[in-house]
N, C-alpha and C positions, 0 to 999 in steps of 0.2 A: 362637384359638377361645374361645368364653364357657366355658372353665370354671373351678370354685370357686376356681380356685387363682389366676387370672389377671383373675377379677374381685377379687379380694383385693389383688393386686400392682395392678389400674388406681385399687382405692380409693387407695392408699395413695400413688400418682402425684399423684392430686388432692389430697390432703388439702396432700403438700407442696407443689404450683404452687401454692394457696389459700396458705399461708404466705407464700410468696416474695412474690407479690403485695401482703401487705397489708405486709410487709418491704419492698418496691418493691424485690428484687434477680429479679426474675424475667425468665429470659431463654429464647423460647424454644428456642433452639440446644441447649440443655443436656438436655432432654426431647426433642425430636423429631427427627426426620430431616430433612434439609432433602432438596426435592426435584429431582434431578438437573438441570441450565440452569436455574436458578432465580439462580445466584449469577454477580454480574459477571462472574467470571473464566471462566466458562463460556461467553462471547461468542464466536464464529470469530472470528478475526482477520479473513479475509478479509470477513467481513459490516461492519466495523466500519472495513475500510479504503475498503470502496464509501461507508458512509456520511461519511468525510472528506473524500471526492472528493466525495461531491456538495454536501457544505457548503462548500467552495472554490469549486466552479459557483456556487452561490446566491449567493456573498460579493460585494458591489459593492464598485471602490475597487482599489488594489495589490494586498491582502494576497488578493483575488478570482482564480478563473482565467475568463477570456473561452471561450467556444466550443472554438474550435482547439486550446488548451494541454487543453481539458478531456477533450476527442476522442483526443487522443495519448497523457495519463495511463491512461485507460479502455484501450487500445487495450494500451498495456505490461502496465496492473493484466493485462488474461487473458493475456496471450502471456506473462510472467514470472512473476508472482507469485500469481494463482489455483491453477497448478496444481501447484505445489511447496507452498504453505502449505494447501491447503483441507484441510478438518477438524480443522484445528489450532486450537486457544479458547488465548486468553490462559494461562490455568493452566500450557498445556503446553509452552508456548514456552520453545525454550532457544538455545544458543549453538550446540548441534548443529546446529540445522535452519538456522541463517544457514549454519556452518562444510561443512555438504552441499549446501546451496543453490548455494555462491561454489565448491565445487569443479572443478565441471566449466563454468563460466560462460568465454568468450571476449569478451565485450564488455568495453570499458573500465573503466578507475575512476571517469572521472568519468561514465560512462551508468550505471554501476552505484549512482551515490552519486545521482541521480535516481530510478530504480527505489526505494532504500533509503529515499527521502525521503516517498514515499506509503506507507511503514508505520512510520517514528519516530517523527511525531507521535501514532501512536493508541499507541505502548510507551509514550513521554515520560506522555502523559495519563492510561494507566492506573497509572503509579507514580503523581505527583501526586495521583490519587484513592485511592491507598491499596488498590488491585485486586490487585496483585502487587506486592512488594516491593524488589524495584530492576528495572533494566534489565539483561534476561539475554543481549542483543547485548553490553553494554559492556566487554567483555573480548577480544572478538574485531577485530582489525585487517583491515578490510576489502582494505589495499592487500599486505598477503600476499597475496592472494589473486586480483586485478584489478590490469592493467598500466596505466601509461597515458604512452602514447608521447610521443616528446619534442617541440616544431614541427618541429625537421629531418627526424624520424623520417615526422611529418604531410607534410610536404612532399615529400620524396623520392616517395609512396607517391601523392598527387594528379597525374592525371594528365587533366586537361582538352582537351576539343576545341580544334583550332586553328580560324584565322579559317575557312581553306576548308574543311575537318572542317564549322563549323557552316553554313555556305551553302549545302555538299553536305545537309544537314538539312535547313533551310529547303526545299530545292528541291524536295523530296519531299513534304512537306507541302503536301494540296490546299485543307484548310481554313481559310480567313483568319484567322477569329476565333484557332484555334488555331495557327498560325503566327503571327499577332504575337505571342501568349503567350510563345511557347518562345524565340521569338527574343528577348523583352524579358527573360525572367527569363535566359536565357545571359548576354548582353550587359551587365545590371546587378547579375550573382552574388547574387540574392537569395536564401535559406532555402526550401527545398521548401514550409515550414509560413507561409513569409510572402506568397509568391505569389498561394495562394488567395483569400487573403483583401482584396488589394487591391482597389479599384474604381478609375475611371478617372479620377473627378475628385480 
Protein backbone atom coordinates (compact mmCIF):
# COMPACT_ATOMS: atom_id res chain seq x y z
CA UNK A 1 0.00 0.00 0.00
CA UNK A 2 1.25 3.72 -0.77
CA UNK A 3 2.02 4.63 2.53
CA UNK A 4 4.47 7.27 3.98
CA UNK A 5 6.49 4.62 5.36
CA UNK A 6 6.66 2.48 2.29
CA UNK A 7 7.08 5.03 -0.14
CA UNK A 8 10.19 5.96 2.06
CA UNK A 9 11.42 2.28 2.04
CA UNK A 10 10.69 2.17 -2.22
CA UNK A 11 12.74 5.58 -2.24
CA UNK A 12 15.36 4.19 -0.61
CA UNK A 13 15.21 0.75 -2.97
CA UNK A 14 15.88 3.20 -5.87
CA UNK A 15 18.26 5.23 -4.70
CA UNK A 16 20.41 1.81 -4.06
CA UNK A 17 19.58 -0.04 -7.72
CA UNK A 18 20.68 3.67 -9.02
CA UNK A 19 24.05 2.87 -7.29
CA UNK A 20 24.50 -0.59 -8.05
CA UNK A 21 23.96 0.25 -11.64
CA UNK A 22 26.32 3.05 -12.01
CA UNK A 23 28.69 0.49 -9.79
CA UNK A 24 27.61 -2.04 -12.81
CA UNK A 25 27.01 -4.64 -9.65
CA UNK A 26 23.35 -4.62 -10.24
CA UNK A 27 21.39 -7.78 -10.16
CA UNK A 28 18.05 -7.88 -10.31
CA UNK A 29 17.48 -11.24 -8.30
CA UNK A 30 18.67 -9.41 -5.33
CA UNK A 31 15.60 -6.76 -5.26
CA UNK A 32 12.89 -8.62 -6.84
CA UNK A 33 10.98 -11.69 -6.73
CA UNK A 34 11.32 -13.76 -9.55
CA UNK A 35 8.19 -14.91 -10.93
CA UNK A 36 7.08 -18.59 -10.45
CA UNK A 37 8.03 -20.95 -14.19
CA UNK A 38 9.99 -18.21 -15.08
CA UNK A 39 13.22 -20.20 -14.14
CA UNK A 40 14.72 -23.16 -16.36
CA UNK A 41 14.31 -25.52 -13.66
CA UNK A 42 10.78 -25.01 -13.50
CA UNK A 43 10.37 -26.90 -17.01
CA UNK A 44 8.05 -30.32 -16.56
CA UNK A 45 10.04 -32.88 -17.39
CA UNK A 46 7.56 -34.50 -19.27
CA UNK A 47 7.12 -31.21 -21.66
CA UNK A 48 10.92 -31.28 -22.26
CA UNK A 49 11.04 -34.98 -22.81
CA UNK A 50 8.15 -34.63 -25.68
CA UNK A 51 10.35 -31.92 -26.97
CA UNK A 52 13.48 -34.53 -27.32
CA UNK A 53 11.36 -36.81 -29.15
CA UNK A 54 10.42 -34.66 -31.55
CA UNK A 55 13.86 -33.29 -32.10
CA UNK A 56 15.13 -36.99 -32.79
CA UNK A 57 11.87 -37.04 -35.53
CA UNK A 58 13.11 -33.86 -37.17
CA UNK A 59 16.98 -35.16 -36.98
CA UNK A 60 18.00 -36.59 -40.64
CA UNK A 61 20.99 -39.13 -40.68
CA UNK A 62 21.70 -42.15 -37.71
CA UNK A 63 21.62 -39.92 -34.74
CA UNK A 64 17.66 -39.33 -36.37
CA UNK A 65 14.59 -41.60 -35.47
CA UNK A 66 12.47 -42.48 -38.75
CA UNK A 67 8.61 -42.82 -38.24
CA UNK A 68 8.23 -46.36 -36.75
CA UNK A 69 10.93 -46.01 -33.81
CA UNK A 70 9.15 -42.45 -33.41
CA UNK A 71 5.66 -44.05 -33.16
CA UNK A 72 6.80 -46.68 -30.41
CA UNK A 73 9.04 -44.00 -28.34
CA UNK A 74 5.56 -41.67 -28.27
CA UNK A 75 3.53 -44.73 -27.59
CA UNK A 76 5.96 -45.82 -24.33
CA UNK A 77 6.54 -41.75 -23.54
CA UNK A 78 2.32 -42.09 -22.23
CA UNK A 79 1.94 -45.63 -21.35
CA UNK A 80 5.33 -45.36 -18.93
CA UNK A 81 6.47 -42.33 -18.23
CA UNK A 82 3.73 -39.42 -18.65
CA UNK A 83 2.06 -40.74 -16.03
CA UNK A 84 4.42 -41.35 -13.08
CA UNK A 85 6.52 -38.06 -13.89
CA UNK A 86 3.72 -35.38 -14.93
CA UNK A 87 4.03 -32.29 -12.93
CA UNK A 88 7.24 -32.88 -11.94
CA UNK A 89 9.77 -29.74 -13.36
CA UNK A 90 13.40 -30.49 -13.33
CA UNK A 91 13.88 -28.57 -9.79
CA UNK A 92 12.08 -31.37 -8.25
CA UNK A 93 13.49 -34.28 -9.57
CA UNK A 94 15.13 -36.79 -7.39
CA UNK A 95 16.23 -40.28 -6.91
CA UNK A 96 12.92 -40.91 -5.10
CA UNK A 97 10.70 -40.62 -8.07
CA UNK A 98 13.22 -43.09 -10.37
CA UNK A 99 13.60 -45.49 -6.88
CA UNK A 100 9.12 -45.36 -6.92
CA UNK A 101 9.00 -45.49 -10.48
CA UNK A 102 11.33 -48.96 -10.83
CA UNK A 103 9.34 -50.39 -7.76
CA UNK A 104 6.62 -51.97 -8.85
CA UNK A 105 7.83 -52.09 -12.72
CA UNK A 106 7.87 -55.93 -14.25
CA UNK A 107 9.34 -55.18 -17.58
CA UNK A 108 13.06 -55.85 -18.12
CA UNK A 109 16.33 -54.01 -17.76
CA UNK A 110 17.09 -53.69 -20.85
CA UNK A 111 13.08 -52.38 -21.93
CA UNK A 112 13.57 -50.38 -19.00
CA UNK A 113 17.12 -48.95 -19.96
CA UNK A 114 15.05 -47.76 -23.28
CA UNK A 115 12.17 -46.22 -21.49
CA UNK A 116 15.14 -44.45 -19.25
CA UNK A 117 16.87 -43.28 -22.42
CA UNK A 118 14.04 -40.81 -23.43
CA UNK A 119 14.58 -38.91 -20.15
CA UNK A 120 18.63 -39.02 -19.68
CA UNK A 121 19.33 -36.88 -22.22
CA UNK A 122 17.05 -33.99 -21.16
CA UNK A 123 18.74 -34.70 -17.06
CA UNK A 124 22.54 -35.00 -19.00
CA UNK A 125 21.45 -31.58 -20.70
CA UNK A 126 19.97 -29.76 -17.97
CA UNK A 127 23.38 -30.44 -15.79
CA UNK A 128 25.53 -29.25 -18.71
CA UNK A 129 23.54 -26.17 -18.87
CA UNK A 130 23.97 -25.38 -15.42
CA UNK A 131 19.84 -25.83 -14.61
CA UNK A 132 20.28 -28.29 -11.80
CA UNK A 133 23.46 -29.25 -10.34
CA UNK A 134 24.34 -32.92 -11.05
CA UNK A 135 22.28 -35.82 -11.99
CA UNK A 136 19.96 -36.89 -9.13
CA UNK A 137 19.32 -40.52 -11.03
CA UNK A 138 23.21 -41.17 -10.59
CA UNK A 139 23.14 -42.95 -7.51
CA UNK A 140 20.44 -45.21 -8.11
CA UNK A 141 21.19 -48.65 -9.78
CA UNK A 142 18.63 -49.45 -12.08
CA UNK A 143 19.41 -53.27 -12.18
CA UNK A 144 18.27 -53.57 -8.48
CA UNK A 145 15.55 -53.04 -9.47
CA UNK A 146 14.67 -54.59 -13.25
CA UNK A 147 15.73 -58.24 -14.16
CA UNK A 148 16.90 -59.33 -17.14
CA UNK A 149 16.69 -62.76 -18.04
CA UNK A 150 19.30 -64.98 -19.37
CA UNK A 151 19.09 -66.45 -23.42
CA UNK A 152 18.28 -69.88 -21.95
CA UNK A 153 15.94 -68.14 -19.49
CA UNK A 154 14.51 -66.32 -23.22
CA UNK A 155 14.43 -69.59 -24.69
CA UNK A 156 13.02 -72.06 -22.57
CA UNK A 157 9.98 -69.23 -22.24
CA UNK A 158 9.53 -68.89 -26.46
CA UNK A 159 7.27 -70.94 -27.58
CA UNK A 160 6.38 -70.67 -31.55
CA UNK A 161 3.90 -72.22 -33.94
CA UNK A 162 4.78 -75.34 -35.58
CA UNK A 163 4.85 -75.88 -39.25
CA UNK A 164 0.98 -77.37 -39.07
CA UNK A 165 0.09 -74.80 -36.16
CA UNK A 166 0.98 -72.20 -38.92
CA UNK A 167 -0.92 -73.78 -42.04
CA UNK A 168 -3.85 -74.45 -39.72
CA UNK A 169 -3.52 -70.25 -39.53
CA UNK A 170 -2.99 -69.64 -42.96
CA UNK A 171 -6.23 -71.80 -43.69
CA UNK A 172 -8.38 -69.64 -41.76
CA UNK A 173 -7.29 -66.69 -43.19
CA UNK A 174 -9.74 -65.56 -46.19
CA UNK A 175 -7.93 -62.39 -47.07
CA UNK A 176 -4.86 -62.63 -49.61
CA UNK A 177 -3.40 -59.63 -49.16
CA UNK A 178 -3.31 -60.44 -45.36
CA UNK A 179 -2.48 -64.07 -45.49
CA UNK A 180 0.67 -63.65 -47.43
CA UNK A 181 1.53 -61.03 -44.69
CA UNK A 182 1.24 -63.39 -41.78
CA UNK A 183 2.53 -66.05 -43.58
CA UNK A 184 5.79 -64.14 -44.83
CA UNK A 185 6.53 -62.38 -41.48
CA UNK A 186 6.05 -66.28 -39.73
CA UNK A 187 8.25 -67.90 -42.04
CA UNK A 188 11.05 -65.09 -42.26
CA UNK A 189 10.80 -64.28 -38.04
CA UNK A 190 10.80 -60.68 -38.77
CA UNK A 191 10.35 -57.80 -35.72
CA UNK A 192 6.50 -56.80 -35.30
CA UNK A 193 7.99 -52.99 -35.86
CA UNK A 194 9.88 -54.35 -39.10
CA UNK A 195 6.95 -55.92 -40.98
CA UNK A 196 4.97 -52.74 -41.42
CA UNK A 197 7.20 -51.00 -42.85
CA UNK A 198 8.40 -53.15 -45.69
CA UNK A 199 7.26 -52.71 -49.39
CA UNK A 200 7.48 -55.35 -52.00
CA UNK A 201 10.13 -54.40 -54.09
Amino acid sequence: PPTPNNIKAANRKLEQIRLEIQMGTFDPENHFEQPQGNHPADQLLTDLVKDYMKRKHQLKGKKGWVETTYSERIKQFHLHIEPSFKGITLGELSAKHLREWLQDKEFSLSYGSVLLSLVNPVIKQAVSDGIIPRNPWEGVAVSDYLYQSTTQERKERINPLDEEEIHRLLSVIDKPGLKNYVQFMLFSGLRLQEGPVLRWD
